[in-house]
Structures are given as C-alpha cells and as structure tokens.
N, C-alpha and C positions, 0 to 999 in steps of 0.2 A: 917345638914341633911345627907350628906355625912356618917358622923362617924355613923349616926341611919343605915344608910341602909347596912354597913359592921357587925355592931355588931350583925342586924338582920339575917342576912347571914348565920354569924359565929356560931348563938345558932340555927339557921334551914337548917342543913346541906341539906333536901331535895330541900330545893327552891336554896338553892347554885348550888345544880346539874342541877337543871330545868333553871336556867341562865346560866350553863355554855352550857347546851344540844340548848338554843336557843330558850326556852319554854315559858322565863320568860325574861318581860320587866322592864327596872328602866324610867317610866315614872316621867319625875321630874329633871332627871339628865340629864349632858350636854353628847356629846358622848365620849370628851374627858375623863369627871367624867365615863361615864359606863366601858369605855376602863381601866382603871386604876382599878377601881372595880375589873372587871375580871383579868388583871395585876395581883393584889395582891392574891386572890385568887387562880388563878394558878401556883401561883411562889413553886415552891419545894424548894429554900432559905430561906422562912419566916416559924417561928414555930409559928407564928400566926399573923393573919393578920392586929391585933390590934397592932402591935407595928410599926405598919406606920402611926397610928394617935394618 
C-alpha cells in the first residue's frame, strides 16, 4: 500500500504539494509510514522517489 500511495504522489504532483502544505491526509498509513512519505518527498538527494521502493 505504501509503494501505491508514493507512486500516486509521484504521477499527481498537485496532491504531493497539498500534503506537503498540510491539506492532505494519508488515512490508512501509520505516522511513522506518513513521516517517511513526506521524508522521501522532500529529500533534494533523491531523483526520484521511486528508487526507495
């Protein structure tokens, strides 16, 4: 479930920002799973977010 909700992320850059703004909830995920979410997401080290899973 994890890898659906990064790849869905990944291809809808607007909900990506509406999660990282605080807009958007990952009901379903643990907090530590959201944390890591956003983790990967905001890392400026990964050229994509898909090669952590």
């Amino acid at each position: 479930m994890l890898q659906k909700v990064v790849e869905y992320l990944v291809q809808n850059p607007d909900e990506k920002e509406k999660l990282i703004e605080g807009k958007l909830n990952l009901i379903g995920l643990t907090k530590i799973e959201q944390k890591a979410v956003l983790d990967v997401l905001q890392s400026p080290d990964v050229f994509s977010p898909l090669l952590y899973w």
